[in-house]
NUZA-102485 format. One record per residue (C-alpha): residue number from 0; y, x, z. Coordinates in pm, 1 decimal. Each point is the difference from the previous one (the first is absolute). Example, Ala and Ser with C-alpha at 12.3 -4.5 7.8 and 13.67 -1.06 7.14 Angstrom:
+------+----------+----------+----------+
! resi !       py !       px !       pz !
+------+----------+----------+----------+
!    0 !   -450.0 !   1230.0 !    780.0 !
!    1 !    344.0 !    137.0 !    -66.0 !
+------+----------+----------+----------+
! end
This chain:
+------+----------+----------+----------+
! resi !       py !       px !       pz !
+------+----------+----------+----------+
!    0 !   4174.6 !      7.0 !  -1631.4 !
!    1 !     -8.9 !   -308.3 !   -191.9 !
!    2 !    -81.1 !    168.7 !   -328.2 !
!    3 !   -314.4 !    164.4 !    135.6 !
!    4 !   -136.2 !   -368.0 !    162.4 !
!    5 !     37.7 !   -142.0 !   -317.1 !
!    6 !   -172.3 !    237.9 !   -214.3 !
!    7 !   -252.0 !      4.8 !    267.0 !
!    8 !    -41.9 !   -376.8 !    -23.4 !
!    9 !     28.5 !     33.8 !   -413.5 !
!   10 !   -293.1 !    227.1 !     25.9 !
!   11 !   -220.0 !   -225.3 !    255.0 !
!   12 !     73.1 !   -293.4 !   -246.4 !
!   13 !   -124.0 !    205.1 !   -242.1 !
!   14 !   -328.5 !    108.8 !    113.7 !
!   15 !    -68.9 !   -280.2 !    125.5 !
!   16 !     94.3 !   -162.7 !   -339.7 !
!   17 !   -207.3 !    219.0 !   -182.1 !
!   18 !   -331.9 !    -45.1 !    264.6 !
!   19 !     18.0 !   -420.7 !    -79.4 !
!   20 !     -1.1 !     77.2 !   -422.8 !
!   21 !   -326.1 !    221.5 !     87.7 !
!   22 !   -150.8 !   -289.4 !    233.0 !
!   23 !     64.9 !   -260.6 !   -246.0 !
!   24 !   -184.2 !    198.8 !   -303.9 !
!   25 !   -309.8 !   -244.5 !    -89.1 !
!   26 !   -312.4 !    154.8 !    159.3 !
!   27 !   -231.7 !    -39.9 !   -323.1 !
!   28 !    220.0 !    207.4 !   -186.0 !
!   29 !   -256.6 !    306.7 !   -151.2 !
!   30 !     91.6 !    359.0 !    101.2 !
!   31 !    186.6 !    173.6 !   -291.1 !
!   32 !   -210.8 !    167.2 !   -178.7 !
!   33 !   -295.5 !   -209.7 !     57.1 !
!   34 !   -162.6 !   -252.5 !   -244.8 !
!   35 !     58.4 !   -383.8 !     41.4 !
!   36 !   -330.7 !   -187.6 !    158.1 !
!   37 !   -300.0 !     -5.3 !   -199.1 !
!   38 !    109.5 !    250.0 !   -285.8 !
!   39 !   -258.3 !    288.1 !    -63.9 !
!   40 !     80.3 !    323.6 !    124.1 !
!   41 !    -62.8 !    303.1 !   -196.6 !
!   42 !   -195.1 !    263.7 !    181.8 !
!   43 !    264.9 !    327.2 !    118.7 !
!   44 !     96.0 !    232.9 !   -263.0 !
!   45 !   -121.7 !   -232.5 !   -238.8 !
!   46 !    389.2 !     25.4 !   -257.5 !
!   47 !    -35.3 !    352.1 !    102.1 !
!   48 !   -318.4 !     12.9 !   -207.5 !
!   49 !    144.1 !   -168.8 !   -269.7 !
!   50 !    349.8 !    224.5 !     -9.8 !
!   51 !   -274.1 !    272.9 !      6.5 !
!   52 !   -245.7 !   -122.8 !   -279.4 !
!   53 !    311.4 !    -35.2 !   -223.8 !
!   54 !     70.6 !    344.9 !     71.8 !
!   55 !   -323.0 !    131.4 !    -92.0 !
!   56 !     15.0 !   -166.0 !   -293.4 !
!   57 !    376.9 !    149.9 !    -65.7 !
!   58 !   -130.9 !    315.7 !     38.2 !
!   59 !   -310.3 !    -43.7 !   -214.9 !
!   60 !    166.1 !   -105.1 !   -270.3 !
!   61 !    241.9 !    264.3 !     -9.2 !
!   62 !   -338.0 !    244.9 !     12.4 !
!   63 !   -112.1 !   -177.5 !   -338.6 !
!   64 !    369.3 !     23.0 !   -140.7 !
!   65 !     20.4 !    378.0 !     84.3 !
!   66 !   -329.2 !     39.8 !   -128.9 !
!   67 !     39.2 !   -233.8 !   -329.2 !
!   68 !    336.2 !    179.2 !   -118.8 !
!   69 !   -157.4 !    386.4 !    100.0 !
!   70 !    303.8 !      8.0 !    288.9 !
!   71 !   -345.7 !     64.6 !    232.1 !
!   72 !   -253.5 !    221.4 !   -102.8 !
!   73 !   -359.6 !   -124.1 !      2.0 !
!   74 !    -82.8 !    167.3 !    292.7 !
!   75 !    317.8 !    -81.4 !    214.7 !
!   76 !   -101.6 !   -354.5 !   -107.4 !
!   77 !   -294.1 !     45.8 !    156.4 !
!   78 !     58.7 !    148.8 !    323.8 !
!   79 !    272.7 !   -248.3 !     34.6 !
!   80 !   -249.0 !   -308.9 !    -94.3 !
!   81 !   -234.7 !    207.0 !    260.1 !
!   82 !    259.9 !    -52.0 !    267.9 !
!   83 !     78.6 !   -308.5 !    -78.4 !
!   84 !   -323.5 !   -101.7 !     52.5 !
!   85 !    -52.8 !    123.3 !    324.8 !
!   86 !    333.2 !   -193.7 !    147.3 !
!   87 !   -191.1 !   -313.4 !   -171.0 !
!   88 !   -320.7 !    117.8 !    198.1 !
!   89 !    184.8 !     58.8 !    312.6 !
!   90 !    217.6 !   -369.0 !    -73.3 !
!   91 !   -368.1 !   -164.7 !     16.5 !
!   92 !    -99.7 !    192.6 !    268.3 !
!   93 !    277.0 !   -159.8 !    194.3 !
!   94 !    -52.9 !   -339.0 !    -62.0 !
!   95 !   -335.4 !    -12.9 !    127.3 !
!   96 !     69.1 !    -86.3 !    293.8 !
!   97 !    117.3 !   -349.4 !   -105.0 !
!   98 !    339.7 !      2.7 !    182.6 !
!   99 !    209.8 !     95.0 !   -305.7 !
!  100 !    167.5 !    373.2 !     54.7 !
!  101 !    182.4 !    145.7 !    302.9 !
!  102 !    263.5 !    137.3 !    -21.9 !
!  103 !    -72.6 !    339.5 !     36.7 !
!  104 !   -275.7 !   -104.1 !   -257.4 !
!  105 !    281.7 !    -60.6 !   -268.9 !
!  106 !    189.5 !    269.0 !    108.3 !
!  107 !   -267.8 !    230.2 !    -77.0 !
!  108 !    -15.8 !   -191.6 !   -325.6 !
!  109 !    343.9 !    -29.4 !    -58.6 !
!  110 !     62.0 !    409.0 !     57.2 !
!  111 !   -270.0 !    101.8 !   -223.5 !
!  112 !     95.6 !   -245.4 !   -250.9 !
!  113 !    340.7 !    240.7 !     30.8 !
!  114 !   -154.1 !    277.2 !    -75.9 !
!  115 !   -200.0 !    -71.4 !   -276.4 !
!  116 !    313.5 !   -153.8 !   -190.5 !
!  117 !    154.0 !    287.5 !     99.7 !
!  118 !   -304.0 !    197.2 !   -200.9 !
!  119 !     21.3 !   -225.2 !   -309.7 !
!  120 !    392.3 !     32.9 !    -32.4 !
!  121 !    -46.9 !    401.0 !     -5.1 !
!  122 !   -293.3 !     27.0 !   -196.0 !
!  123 !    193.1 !   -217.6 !   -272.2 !
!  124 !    254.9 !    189.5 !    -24.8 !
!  125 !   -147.1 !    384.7 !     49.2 !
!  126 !    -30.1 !     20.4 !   -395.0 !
!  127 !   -380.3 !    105.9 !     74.0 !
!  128 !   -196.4 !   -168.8 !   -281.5 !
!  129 !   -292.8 !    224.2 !     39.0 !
+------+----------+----------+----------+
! end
């Protein structure tokens, strides 16, 4: 019986241990995750568009490569500069609205960007120089 008024008394001292280190935190300390006073926030999405730029530019490259050592035909260069394009178009489209992207704005971005790599790395390696 002993035992069991100890532990409960081990666990009160505990808690209530563990509520005074909480209280005594210094109330101007920023939020994780937030920016000290006075820095300049980036809009949302805004390293998303870079990670996603860099990407495009990945992915163009690799077009030109293809194209430059005849891995990718002419015209599989072109259909895959034509999509390329159109994620570029669509990239713009997004940031319009002057927010940086969404998320499901970079998803979108981000799954298309799949599946055109996806299209390069095949049509580099299908052997089709036509």
């Amino acid at each position: 019986m002993k035992t069991a008024s100890t532990a409960k008394a081990l666990i009160a001292m505990i808690v209530m241990s563990a509520g005074l280190t909480t209280m005594s935190l210094p109330a101007q300390a920023a939020p994780q995750g937030h920016a000290p006073a006075g820095a300049v926030q980036q809009p949302y999405g805004v390293e998303a568009g870079r990670k996603i730029d860099s990407r495009i530019q990945d992915i163009r490259e690799r077009i030109a490569e293809g194209k430059g050592s005849a891995r990718i035909s002419r015209a599989e260069g072109k259909r895959l500069t034509t999509s390329l394009n159109a994620i570029v178009s669509l990239k713009r489209q997004y940031e319009k609205s002057g927010h940086g992207l969404s998320q499901p704005e970079i998803n979108t971005l981000n799954a298309k960007l799949d599946t055109l790599s996806g299209k390069v790395r095949v049509q580099s390696h299908d052997n089709n120089r036509r």
